[in-house]
C-alpha positions as CSV (number, residue, x, y, z in Angstrom):
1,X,-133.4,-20.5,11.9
2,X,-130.9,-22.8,12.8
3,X,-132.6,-25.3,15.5
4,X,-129.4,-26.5,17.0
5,X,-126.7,-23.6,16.6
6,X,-124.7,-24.9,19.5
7,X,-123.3,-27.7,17.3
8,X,-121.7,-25.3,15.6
9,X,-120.0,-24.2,18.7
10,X,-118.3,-28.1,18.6
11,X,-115.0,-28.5,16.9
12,X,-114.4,-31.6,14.8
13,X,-112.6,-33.8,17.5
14,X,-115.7,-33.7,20.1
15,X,-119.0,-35.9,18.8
16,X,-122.2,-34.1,18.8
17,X,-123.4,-37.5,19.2
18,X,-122.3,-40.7,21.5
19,X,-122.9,-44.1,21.4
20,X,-124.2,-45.3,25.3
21,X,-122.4,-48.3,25.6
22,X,-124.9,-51.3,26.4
23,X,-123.2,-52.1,30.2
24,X,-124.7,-51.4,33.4
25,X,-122.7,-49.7,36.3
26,X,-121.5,-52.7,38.0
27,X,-120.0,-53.7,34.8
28,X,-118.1,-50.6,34.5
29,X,-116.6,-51.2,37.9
30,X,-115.5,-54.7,37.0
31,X,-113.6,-53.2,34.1
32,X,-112.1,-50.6,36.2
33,X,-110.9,-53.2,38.8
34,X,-109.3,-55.3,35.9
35,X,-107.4,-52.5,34.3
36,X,-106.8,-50.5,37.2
37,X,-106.5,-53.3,39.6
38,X,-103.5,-51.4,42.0
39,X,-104.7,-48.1,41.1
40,X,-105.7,-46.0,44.1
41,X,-110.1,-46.1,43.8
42,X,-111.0,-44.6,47.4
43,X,-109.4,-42.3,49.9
44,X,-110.9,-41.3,52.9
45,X,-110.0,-40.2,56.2
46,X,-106.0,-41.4,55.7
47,X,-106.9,-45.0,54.5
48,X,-106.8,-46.2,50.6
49,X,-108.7,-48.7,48.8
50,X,-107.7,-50.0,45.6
51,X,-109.6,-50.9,42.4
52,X,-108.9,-54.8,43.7
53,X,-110.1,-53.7,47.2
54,X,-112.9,-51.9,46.0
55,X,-114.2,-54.4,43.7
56,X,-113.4,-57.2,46.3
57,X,-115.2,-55.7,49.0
58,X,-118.1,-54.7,46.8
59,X,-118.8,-58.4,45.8
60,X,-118.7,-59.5,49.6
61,X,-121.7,-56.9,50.1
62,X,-123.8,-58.1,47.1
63,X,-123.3,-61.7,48.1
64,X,-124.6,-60.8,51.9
65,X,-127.3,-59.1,50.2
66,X,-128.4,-62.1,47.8
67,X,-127.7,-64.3,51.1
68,X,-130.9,-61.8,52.3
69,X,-132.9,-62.6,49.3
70,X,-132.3,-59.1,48.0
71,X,-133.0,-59.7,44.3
72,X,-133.8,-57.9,40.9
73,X,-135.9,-54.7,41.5
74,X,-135.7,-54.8,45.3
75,X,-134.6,-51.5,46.4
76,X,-132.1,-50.5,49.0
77,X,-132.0,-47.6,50.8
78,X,-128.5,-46.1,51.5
79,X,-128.7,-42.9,54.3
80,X,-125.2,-42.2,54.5
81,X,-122.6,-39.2,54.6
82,X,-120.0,-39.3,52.0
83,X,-117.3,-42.9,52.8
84,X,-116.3,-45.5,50.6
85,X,-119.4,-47.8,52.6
86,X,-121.3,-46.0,50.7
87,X,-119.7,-46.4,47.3
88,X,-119.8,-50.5,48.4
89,X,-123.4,-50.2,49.3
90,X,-124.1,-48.8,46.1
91,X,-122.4,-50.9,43.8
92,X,-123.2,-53.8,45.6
93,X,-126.5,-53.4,45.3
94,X,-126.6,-52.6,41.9
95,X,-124.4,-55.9,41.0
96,X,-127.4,-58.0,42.4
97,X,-129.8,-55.9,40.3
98,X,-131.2,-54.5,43.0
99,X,-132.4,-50.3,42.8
100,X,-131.0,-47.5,45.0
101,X,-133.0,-45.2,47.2
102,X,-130.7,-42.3,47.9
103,X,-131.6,-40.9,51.5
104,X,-130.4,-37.5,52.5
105,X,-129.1,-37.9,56.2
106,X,-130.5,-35.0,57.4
107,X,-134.4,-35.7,56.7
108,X,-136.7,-36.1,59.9
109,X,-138.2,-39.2,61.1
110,X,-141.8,-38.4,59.2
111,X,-139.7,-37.6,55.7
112,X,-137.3,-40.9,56.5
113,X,-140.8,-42.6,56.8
114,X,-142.3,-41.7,53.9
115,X,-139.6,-42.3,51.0
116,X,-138.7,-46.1,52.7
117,X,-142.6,-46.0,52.1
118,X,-142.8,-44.8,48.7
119,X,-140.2,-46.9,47.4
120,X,-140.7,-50.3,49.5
121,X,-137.3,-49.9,50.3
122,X,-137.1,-53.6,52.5
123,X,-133.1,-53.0,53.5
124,X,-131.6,-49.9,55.0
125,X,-127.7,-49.2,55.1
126,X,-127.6,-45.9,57.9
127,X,-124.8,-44.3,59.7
128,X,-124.7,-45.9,63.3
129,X,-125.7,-41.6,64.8
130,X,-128.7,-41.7,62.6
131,X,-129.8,-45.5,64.1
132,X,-132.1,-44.6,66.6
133,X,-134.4,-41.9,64.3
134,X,-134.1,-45.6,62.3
135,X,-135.5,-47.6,64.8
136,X,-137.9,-45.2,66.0
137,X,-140.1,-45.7,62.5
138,X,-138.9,-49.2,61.3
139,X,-142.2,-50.1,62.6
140,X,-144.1,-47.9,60.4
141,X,-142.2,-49.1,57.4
142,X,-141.4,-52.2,55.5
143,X,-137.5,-52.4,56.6
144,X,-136.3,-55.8,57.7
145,X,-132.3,-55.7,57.2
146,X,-130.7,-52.5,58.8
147,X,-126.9,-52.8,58.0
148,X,-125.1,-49.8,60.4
149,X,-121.9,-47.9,59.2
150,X,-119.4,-46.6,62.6
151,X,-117.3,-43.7,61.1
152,X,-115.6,-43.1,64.5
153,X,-114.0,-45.3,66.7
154,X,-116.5,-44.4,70.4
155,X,-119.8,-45.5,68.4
156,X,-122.7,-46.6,70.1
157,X,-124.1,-50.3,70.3
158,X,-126.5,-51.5,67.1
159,X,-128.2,-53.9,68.3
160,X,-130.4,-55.5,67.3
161,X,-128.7,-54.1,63.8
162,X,-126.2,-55.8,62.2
163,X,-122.6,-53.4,61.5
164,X,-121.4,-53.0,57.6
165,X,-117.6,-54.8,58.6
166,X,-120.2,-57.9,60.8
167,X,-122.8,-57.6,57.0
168,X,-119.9,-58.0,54.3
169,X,-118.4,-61.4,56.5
170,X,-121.6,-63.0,55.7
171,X,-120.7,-62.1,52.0
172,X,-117.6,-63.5,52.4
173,X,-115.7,-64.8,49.5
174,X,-118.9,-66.4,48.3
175,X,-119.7,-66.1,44.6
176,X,-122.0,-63.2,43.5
177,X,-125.0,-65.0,41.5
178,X,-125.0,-63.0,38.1
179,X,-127.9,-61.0,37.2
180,X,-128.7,-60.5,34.0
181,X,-129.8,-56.6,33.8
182,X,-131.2,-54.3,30.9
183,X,-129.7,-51.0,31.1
184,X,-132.5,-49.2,29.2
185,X,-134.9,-50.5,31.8
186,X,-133.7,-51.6,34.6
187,X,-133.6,-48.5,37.2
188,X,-130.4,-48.3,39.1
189,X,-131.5,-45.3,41.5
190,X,-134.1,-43.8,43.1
191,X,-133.5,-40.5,43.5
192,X,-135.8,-38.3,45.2
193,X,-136.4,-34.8,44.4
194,X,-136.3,-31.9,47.1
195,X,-140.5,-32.4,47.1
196,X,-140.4,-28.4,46.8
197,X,-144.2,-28.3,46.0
198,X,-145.7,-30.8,47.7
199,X,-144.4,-34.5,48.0
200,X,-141.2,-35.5,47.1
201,X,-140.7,-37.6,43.7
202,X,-138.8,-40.5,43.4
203,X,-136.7,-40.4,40.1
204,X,-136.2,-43.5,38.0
205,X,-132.7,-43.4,36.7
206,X,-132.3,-46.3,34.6
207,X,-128.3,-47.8,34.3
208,X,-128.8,-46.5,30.5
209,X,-129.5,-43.0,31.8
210,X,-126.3,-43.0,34.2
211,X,-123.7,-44.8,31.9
212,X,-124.8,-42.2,28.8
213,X,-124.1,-38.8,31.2
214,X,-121.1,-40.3,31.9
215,X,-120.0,-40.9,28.5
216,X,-121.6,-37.5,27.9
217,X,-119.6,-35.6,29.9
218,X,-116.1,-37.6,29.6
219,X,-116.9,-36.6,25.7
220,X,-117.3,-32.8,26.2
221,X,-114.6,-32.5,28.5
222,X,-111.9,-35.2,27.0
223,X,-109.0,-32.6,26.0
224,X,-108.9,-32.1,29.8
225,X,-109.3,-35.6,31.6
226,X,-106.9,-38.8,31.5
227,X,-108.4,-41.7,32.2
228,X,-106.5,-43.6,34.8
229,X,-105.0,-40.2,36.4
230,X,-107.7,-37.8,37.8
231,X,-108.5,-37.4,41.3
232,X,-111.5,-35.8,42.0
233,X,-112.4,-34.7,45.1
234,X,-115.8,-35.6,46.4
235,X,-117.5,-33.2,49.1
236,X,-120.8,-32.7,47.5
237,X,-122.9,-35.1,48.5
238,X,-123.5,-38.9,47.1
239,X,-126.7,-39.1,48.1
240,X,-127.5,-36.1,45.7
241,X,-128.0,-36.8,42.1
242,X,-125.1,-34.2,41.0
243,X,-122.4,-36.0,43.8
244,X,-123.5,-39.3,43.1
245,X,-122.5,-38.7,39.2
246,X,-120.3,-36.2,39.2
247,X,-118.2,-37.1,42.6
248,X,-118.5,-41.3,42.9
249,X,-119.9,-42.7,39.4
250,X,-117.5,-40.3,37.2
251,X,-114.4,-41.2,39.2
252,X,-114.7,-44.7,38.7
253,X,-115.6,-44.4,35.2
254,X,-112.1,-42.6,34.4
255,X,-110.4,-44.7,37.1
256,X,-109.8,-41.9,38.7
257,X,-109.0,-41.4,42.4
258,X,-112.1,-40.3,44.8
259,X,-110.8,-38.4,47.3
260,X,-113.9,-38.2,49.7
261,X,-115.0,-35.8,52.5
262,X,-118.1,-36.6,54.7
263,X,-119.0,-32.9,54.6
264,X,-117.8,-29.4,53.7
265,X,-115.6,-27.7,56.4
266,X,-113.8,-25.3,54.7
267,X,-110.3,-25.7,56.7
268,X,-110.5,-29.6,56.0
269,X,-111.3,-28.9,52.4
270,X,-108.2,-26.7,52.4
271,X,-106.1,-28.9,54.5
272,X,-107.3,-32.1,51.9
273,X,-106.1,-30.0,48.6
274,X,-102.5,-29.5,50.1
275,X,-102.3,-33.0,51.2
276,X,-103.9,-35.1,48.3
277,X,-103.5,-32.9,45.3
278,X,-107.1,-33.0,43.3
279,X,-107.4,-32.3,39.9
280,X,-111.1,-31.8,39.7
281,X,-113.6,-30.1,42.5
282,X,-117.3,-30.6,41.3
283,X,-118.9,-28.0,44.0
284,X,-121.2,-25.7,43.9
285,X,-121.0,-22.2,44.1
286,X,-121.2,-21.3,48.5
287,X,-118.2,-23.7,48.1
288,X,-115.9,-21.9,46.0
289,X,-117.1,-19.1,47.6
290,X,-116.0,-20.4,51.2
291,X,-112.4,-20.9,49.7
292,X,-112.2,-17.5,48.1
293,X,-112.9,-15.7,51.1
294,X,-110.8,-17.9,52.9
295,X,-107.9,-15.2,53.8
296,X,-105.0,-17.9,53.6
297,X,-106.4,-19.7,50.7
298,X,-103.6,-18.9,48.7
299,X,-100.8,-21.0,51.1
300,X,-102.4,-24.5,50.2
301,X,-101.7,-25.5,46.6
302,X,-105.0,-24.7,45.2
303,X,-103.4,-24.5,41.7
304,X,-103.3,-28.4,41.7
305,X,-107.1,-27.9,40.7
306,X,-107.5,-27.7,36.7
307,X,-111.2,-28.0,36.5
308,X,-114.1,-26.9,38.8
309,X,-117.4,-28.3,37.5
310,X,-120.2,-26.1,39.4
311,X,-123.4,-27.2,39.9
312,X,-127.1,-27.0,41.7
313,X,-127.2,-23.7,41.6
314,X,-126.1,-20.7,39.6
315,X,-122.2,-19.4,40.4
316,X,-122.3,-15.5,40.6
317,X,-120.2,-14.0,38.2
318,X,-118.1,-11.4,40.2
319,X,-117.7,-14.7,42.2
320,X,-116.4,-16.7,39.3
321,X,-113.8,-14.4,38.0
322,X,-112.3,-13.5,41.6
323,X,-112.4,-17.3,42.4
324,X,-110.1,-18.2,38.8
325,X,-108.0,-15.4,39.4
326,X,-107.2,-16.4,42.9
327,X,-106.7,-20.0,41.9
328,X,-105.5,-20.9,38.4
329,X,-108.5,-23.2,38.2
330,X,-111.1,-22.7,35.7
331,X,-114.8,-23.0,36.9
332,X,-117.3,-24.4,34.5
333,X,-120.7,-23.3,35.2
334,X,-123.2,-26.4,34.2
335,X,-127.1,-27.1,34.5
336,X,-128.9,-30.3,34.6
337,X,-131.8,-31.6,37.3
338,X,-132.3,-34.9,39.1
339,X,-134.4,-35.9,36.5
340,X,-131.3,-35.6,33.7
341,X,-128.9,-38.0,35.7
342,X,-128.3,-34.7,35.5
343,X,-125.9,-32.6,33.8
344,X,-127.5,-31.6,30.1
345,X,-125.4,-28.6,29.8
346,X,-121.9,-27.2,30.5
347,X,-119.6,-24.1,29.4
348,X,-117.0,-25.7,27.3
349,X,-113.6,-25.3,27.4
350,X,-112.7,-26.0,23.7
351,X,-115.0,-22.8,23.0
352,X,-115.9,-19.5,24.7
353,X,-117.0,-19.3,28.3
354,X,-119.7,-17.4,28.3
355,X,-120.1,-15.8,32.1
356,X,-123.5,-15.5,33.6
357,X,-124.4,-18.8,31.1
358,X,-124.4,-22.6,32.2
359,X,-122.9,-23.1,28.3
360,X,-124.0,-25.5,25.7
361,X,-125.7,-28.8,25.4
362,X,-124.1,-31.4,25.7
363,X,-123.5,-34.4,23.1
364,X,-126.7,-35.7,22.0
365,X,-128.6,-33.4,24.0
366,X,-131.4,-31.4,22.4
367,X,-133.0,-28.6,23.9
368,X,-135.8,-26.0,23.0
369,X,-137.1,-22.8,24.7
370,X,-140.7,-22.6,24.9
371,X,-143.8,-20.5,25.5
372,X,-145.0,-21.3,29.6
373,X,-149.0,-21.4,28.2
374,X,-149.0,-23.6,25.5
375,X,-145.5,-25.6,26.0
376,X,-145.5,-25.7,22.2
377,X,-144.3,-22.2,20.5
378,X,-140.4,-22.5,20.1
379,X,-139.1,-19.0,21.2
380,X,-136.4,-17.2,19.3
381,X,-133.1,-16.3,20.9
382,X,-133.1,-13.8,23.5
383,X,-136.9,-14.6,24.4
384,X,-137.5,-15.9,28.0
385,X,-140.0,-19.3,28.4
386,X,-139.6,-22.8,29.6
387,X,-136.7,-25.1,28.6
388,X,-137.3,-28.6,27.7
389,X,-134.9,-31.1,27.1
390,X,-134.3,-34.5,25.2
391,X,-132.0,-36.9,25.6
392,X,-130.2,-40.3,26.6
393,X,-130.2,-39.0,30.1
394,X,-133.8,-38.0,30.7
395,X,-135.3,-40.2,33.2
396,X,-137.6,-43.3,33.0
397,X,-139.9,-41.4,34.9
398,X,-141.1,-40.8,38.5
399,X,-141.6,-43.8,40.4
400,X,-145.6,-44.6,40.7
401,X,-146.6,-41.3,39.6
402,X,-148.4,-41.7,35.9
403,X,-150.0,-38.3,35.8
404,X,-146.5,-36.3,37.2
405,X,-144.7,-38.5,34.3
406,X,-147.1,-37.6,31.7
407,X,-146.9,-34.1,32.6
408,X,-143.1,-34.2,33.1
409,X,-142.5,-35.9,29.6
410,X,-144.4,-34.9,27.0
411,X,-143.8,-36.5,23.2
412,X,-140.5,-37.6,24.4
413,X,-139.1,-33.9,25.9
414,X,-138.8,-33.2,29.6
415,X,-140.5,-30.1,30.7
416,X,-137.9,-29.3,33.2
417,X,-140.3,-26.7,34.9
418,X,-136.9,-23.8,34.7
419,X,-137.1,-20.6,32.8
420,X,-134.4,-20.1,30.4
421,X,-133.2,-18.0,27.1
422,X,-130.5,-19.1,24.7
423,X,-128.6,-16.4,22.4
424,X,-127.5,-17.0,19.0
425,X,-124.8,-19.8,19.5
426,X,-127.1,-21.9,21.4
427,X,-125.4,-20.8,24.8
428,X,-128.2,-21.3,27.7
429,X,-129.0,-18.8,30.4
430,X,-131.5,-20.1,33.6
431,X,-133.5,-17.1,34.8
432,X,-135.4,-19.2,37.5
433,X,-137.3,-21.7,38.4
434,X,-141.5,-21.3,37.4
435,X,-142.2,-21.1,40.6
436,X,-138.8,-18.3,42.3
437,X,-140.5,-16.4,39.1
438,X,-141.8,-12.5,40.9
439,X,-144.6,-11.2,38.6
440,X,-145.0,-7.2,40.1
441,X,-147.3,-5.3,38.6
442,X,-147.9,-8.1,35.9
443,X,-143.9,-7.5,34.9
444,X,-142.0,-10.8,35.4
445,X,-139.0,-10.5,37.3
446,X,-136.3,-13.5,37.5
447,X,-134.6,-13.3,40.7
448,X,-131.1,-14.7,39.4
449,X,-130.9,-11.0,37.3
450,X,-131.5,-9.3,40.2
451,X,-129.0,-11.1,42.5
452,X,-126.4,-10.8,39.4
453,X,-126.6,-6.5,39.3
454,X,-126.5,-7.2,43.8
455,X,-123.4,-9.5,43.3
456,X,-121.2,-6.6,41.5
457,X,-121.6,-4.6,44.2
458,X,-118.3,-4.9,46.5
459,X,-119.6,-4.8,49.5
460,X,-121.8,-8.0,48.7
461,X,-121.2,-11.7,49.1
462,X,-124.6,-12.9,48.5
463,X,-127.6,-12.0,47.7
464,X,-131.2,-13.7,47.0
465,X,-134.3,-12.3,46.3
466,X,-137.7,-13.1,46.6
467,X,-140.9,-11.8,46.1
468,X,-143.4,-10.2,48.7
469,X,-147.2,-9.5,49.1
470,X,-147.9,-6.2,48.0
471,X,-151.5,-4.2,47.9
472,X,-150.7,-2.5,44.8
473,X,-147.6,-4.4,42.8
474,X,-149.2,-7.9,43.5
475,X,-145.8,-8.8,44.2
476,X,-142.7,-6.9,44.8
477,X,-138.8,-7.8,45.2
478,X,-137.3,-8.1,48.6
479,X,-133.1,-8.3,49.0
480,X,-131.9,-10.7,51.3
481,X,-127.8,-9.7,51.7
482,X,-124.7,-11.2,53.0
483,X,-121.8,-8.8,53.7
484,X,-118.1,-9.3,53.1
485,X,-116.5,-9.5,56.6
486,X,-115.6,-6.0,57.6
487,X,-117.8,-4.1,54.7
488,X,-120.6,-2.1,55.3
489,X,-123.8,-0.6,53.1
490,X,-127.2,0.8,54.1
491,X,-130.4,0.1,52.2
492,X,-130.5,3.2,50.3
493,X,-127.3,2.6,48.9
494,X,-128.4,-1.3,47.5
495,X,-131.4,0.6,45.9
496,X,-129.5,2.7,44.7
497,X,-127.2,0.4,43.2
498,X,-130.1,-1.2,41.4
499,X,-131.0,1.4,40.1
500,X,-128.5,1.8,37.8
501,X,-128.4,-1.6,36.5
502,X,-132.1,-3.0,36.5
503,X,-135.6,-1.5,34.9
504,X,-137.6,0.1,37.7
505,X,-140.3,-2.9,38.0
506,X,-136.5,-5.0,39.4
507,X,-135.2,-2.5,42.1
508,X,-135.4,-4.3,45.2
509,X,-138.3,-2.2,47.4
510,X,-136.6,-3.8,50.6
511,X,-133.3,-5.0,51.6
512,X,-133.0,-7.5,54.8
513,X,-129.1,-8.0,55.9
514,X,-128.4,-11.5,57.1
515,X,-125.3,-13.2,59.0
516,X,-126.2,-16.2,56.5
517,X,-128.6,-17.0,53.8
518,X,-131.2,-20.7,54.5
519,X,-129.1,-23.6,52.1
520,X,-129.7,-26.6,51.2
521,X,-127.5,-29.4,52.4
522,X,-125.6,-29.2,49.2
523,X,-125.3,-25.0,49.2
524,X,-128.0,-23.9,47.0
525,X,-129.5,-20.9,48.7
526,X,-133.1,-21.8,49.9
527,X,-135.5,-18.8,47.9
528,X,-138.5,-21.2,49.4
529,X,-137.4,-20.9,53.0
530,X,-137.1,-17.3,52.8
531,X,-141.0,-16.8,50.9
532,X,-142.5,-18.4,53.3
533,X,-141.1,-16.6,56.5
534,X,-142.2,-13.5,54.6
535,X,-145.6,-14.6,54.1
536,X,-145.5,-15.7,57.4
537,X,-144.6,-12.2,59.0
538,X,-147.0,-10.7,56.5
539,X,-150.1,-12.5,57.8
540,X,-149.5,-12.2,61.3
C-alpha cells in the first residue's frame, strides 16, 4: 500500500518538500519593508500604511518595549480586535524576542485572569472599551505595562494606562537593540486553545513553526499568488491562530496588501470588496454563507475574489457550489488546528477538488489514519479512526503542560484528537471531533454526515447535530435547523429527508428549528453549547 498516495496527486512544478528558511518573523518583515518599501502593507478604516510605515512604526514599539525591560522570552499579551496596532504590537514584540499571548476580546474577567496567569504575560496591549474588565483583575495578575488602543475618536480616559500613539513616542526613533533568536526554539506565540474540555491550553508556536506554514502554503498555492500583488482581506480574527496566519502573517509574507476589518458585518464586508478589490478572503464557512444569502450580493464586484481559503470549520457542500456559482471565486476547503500553526491540509487547485474533503496534505506534511484504542494500527482507506499528523508546523508543545504534551505528541506525530478517513489518493475527509462523536446504540455516528444529507435539503441553511440522552439508544441524534428566509418544513419532512440518505441508526429522532445556531467568535457553530443545554433540559 502506498503510505503517502497524495504525492502522487502533486505535479512536477510544486515540491512535496520545502526548505523552512532559518529567519524569524521579524526578519521577514524587514525584508518586506526593504523590497516593498512604498507598497501599500495595511489598510484600515480609509487610512494606509506602507511597508516603510509599517516597519517604522513597528521599531518605535519594540524600542518602548525594551525601554520597559521587555526582553527575550517575556511574553505580551495583545487583546485586540482586528487594526494595524495590532499587527505593530505583534511584530514589535517579536523583534525584541519577546512571545505573544493572543487574547480573544470577548473572554470574561475570570478567563482574561487566568491566561495573563498562565502565561506570566507582564505587559498588556487592550482596546481602550475593554480597559476597565482590565483594571478590574490587574490586581490579581502579574501585568505592570497596560498600553490602550482608541479606535474611535469619543474614547474614554486611560488613566492610569498609557495610549498606543503616547507608548510608541517613547520608542521613538531610538535604535532597536538586536536580539539574537532561534527559530526552532524560540516561541513566537502563545496561542490558546478554545479550553473545550477543561482548561484552556497555551500553544507554543515556535518562529520555525510559523515561517514553515507559510512557505507551506505559498508552495501549494504558487500558480495562483504574486508576491508583491495580493490583497487579502482580513476579517477573521488575528487573535485566532487561522487569522493570525492566514489574514496578517501570510500577507506580509507575499507583500501583499491587508485589507483589515475589526469584525464581520456582512454590508461592510460587501461595501469593503467594491471599494478595495481583494483577491483573497480566508473566511470560514457562516461567512460565505452571509454573502450568498445576501440578496444584492451580486452588485458589488465579488468576482475581484480569486481565492477563498475556508477554514475552522467544515463548508457545507450545497453551500460551496452555490457560493462559486454566485461569485467566480473558487473556495478551498482546508484543515489544520492551533496546534499546526495550522493549516496541514488544503484542496488543491492544480488537481481535483474533491467536495465534502479538506484535500491533500500539504508539502512536507505526513499524515496517518489510525485506530482510536491503540493509536497505533494504520487504517486503510475508507476506514474511520483518528488522524495524526507530522510536520514542520506541529507545535513545540503546550506551554507548562508535560503530561498534555506527551499525550498530544507521541514519537514525533500529533494526535490531533479529530476523526478522519482518507480515500485512495490520499484526499482527507474530517468526520468529527472525538468528542462531537454520537455512539447510539453502540453505532458511531459523525455529526458532519448528518448535517451534509440536512444541508441538501432546500429549505435548509444550517444544520448541527448533536447527540441526546436516550433510555434505550444510549445516545441518539437531535437536528438543530436554520431556515432560508421565507422557506418552510416540519419535522416529519427533515426525517423524512434523512431517511433517504442516511442508515437508520443516523436519522435525526428530533428536529429543533432555531432563528440562529450558538458560534464561535470566528463562525464555527458551537456543537458544545448546544450538548450541554440539552443535558441541561434533560436533567431538570
Amino acid at each position: 500500500m502506498n503510505e503517502k498516495p497524495w504525492l502522487d496527486v502533486y505535479p512536477q512544478n510544486i515540491r512535496q518538500q520545502i526548505d523552512v528558511p532559518h529567519h524569524s518573523l521579524p526578519q521577514m518583515l524587514l525584508e518586506k519593508v526593504e523590497t516593498y518599501a512604498q507598497h501599500v502593507a495595511l489598510s484600515f478604516q480609509g487610512q494606509e500604511l506602507t511597508y516603510e510605515d509599517l516597519g517604522a512604526v513597528t521599531s518605535s514599539f519594540a524600542s518602548a518595549l525594551q525601554g520597559e525591560n521587555v526582553q527575550r522570552g517575556d511574553r505580551v499579551a495583545i487583546m485586540l480586535p482586528n487594526c494595524p496596532q495590532y499587527v505593530i504590537a505583534c511584530y514589535g514584540t517579536l523583534m525584541v524576542g519577546g512571545t505573544v499571548t493572543q487574547i480573544n476580546p470577548m473572554l470574561t474577567e475570570r478567563e482574561l485572569t487566568y491566561i495573563l496567569n498562565d502565561s506570566g504575560a507582564e505587559t498588556i496591549v487592550i482596546l481602550n472599551d475593554l480597559y476597565q474588565k482590565m483594571k478590574a483583575v490587574q490586581n490579581e495578575t502579574m501585568v505592570k505595562n497596560v498600553v490602550v488602543v482608541n479606535l474611535t475618536a469619543n474614547s474614554t480616559s486611560v488613566e492610569p494606562a498609557v495610549t498606543f500613539d503616547e507608548f510608541l513616542e517613547k520608542g521613538g526613533e531610538q535604535e532597536v537593540s538586536q536580539v539574537a533568536l532561534n527559530p526552532e526554539e524560540d516561541i513566537a506565540v502563545l496561542q490558546y486553545t478554545g479550553g473545550t474540555t477543561g482548561r484552556s491550553k497555551g500553544v507554543m508556536l515556535t518562529h520555525r513553526n510559523l515561517m514553515a506554514n507559510l512557505v507551506q502554503i505559498y508552495e501549494f498555492f504558487k500558480e495562483d499568488l504574486s508576491f508583491g500583488c495580493e490583497r487579502i482581506l482580513t476579517v477573521i480574527p488575528l487573535f485566532h491562530v487561522y487569522g493570525m496566519s492566514n489574514g496578517m502573517n501570510l500577507a506580509i509574507f507575499l507583500g501583499a496588501t491587508n485589507i483589515m476589518l475589526p469584525r464581520f458585518d456582512v454590508q461592510n464586508v460587501l461595501e469593503t470588496i467594491k471599494e478595495e478589490k481583494p483577491t483573497m478572503f480566508p473566511g470560514v464557512p457562516t461567512m460565505y454563507i452571509s454573502l450568498l444569502t445576501h440578496p444584492e450580493a451580486e452588485k458589488y464586484g465579488l468576482d475581484s475574489i480569486r481565492v477563498c481559503i475556508s477554514g475552522s470549520a467544515p463548508m457545507p457542500v450545497e453551500r460551496m457550489k452555490e457560493f462559486e456559482q454566485k461569485t467566480g471565486a473558487k473556495i478551498l476547503d482546508g484543515y489544520g488546528l492551533s496546534e499546526t500553526a495550522p493549516s496541514t491540509h488544503a484542496n488543491p487547485l492544480f488537481a481535483e477538488r474533491k467536495p465534502g474533503s479538506v484535500g491533500i496534505g500539504l508539502p512536507s506534511t505526513d499524515y496517518k489514519i489510525v485506530d482510536t484504542h491503540t493509536g497505533q494500527k494504520v487504517l486503510p482507506p475508507g476506514e474511520t479512526g483518528e488522524i495524526i499528523i507530522r510536520g514542520p508546523q506541529v507545535m513545540k508543545g503546550y506551554w507548562k503542560k508535560k503530561e498534555e504534551t506527551q499525550q498530544a505528541l507521541r514519537d514525533g506525530w500529533l494526535y490531533t484528537g479529530d476523526m478522519a478517513y482518507m480515500d485512495d489518493e490520499g484526499y482527507l475527509y474530517i468526520a468529527d471531533r472525538k468528542k462531537d462523536m454520537i455512539i447510539a446504540s453502540g453505532y458511531n455516528v459523525y455529526p458532519r454526515e448528518v448535517e451534509e444529507v440536512l444541508n441538501e435539503h432546500a429549505a435548509v441553511l444550517e444544520a448541527a447535530v448533536v447527540g441526546v440522552a436516550d433510555d434505550y439508544r444510549g445516545e441518539t441524534v437531535k437536528a438543530f435547523i436554520v431556515l432560508r428566509e421565507g422557506a418552510s418544513i416540519t419535522e416529519e419532512e427533515v426525517i423524512a429527508h434523512s431517511r433517504k440518505y442516511l442508515a437508520a441508526y443516523k436519522v435525526p429522532r428530533f428536529v429543533e428549528f432555531r432563528e440562529e445556531l450558538p458560534k464561535t467568535n470566528v463562525g464555527k457553530t458551537l456543537r458544545r453549547s448546544l450538548r450541554e443545554e440539552q443535558n441541561q433540559t434533560q436533567s431538570s
